[in-house]
C-alpha positions in Angstrom: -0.7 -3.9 5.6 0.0 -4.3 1.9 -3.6 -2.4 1.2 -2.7 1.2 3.1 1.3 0.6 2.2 1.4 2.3 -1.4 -0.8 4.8 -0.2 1.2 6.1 3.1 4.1 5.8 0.4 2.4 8.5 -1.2 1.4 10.6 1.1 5.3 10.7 2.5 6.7 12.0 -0.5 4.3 14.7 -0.9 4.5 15.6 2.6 8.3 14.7 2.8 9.0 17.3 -0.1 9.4 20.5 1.5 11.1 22.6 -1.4 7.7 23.0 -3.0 3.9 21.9 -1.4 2.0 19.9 -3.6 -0.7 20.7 -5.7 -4.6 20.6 -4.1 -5.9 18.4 -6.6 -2.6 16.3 -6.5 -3.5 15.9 -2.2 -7.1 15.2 -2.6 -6.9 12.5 -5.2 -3.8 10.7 -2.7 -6.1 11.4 0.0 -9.0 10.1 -1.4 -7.8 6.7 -2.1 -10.1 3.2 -0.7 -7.6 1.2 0.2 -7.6 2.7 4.0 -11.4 1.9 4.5 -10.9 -1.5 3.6 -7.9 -2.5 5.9 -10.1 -0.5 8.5 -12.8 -2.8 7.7 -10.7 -5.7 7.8 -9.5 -4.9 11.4 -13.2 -3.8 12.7 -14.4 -7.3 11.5 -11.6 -8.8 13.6 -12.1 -7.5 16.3 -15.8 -8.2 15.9 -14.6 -12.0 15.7 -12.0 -11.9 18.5 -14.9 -10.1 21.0 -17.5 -12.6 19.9 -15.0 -15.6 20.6 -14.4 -13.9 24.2 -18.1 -13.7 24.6 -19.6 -17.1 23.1 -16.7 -18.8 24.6 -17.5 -22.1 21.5 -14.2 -23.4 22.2 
């Protein structure tokens, strides 16, 4: 959670500020940010583990 975090943080205030829409290169570079993909990752791999635990039964 501390990976996407900042980034939703940033997306909010440029959403949250109504008065004037952001910029299109200002979106884009908040947008475009890595930190998503890797918690995604994080979660695909445990559910990987969690399904192959269910499966192989080792314990």
């Amino acid at each position: 959670m501390t990976l996407v975090s900042p980034n939703v943080e940033k997306w909010r205030r440029l959403v949250d500020e109504a008065a004037d829409p952001p910029a299109p290169d200002e979106l884009a570079t908040a947008l475009s940010a890595r930190a998503p993909l890797a918690c995604g990752a994080a979660g695909l791999a445990g559910l990987v583990v969690i399904v192959w635990l269910m499966v192989a039964q080792p314990f």
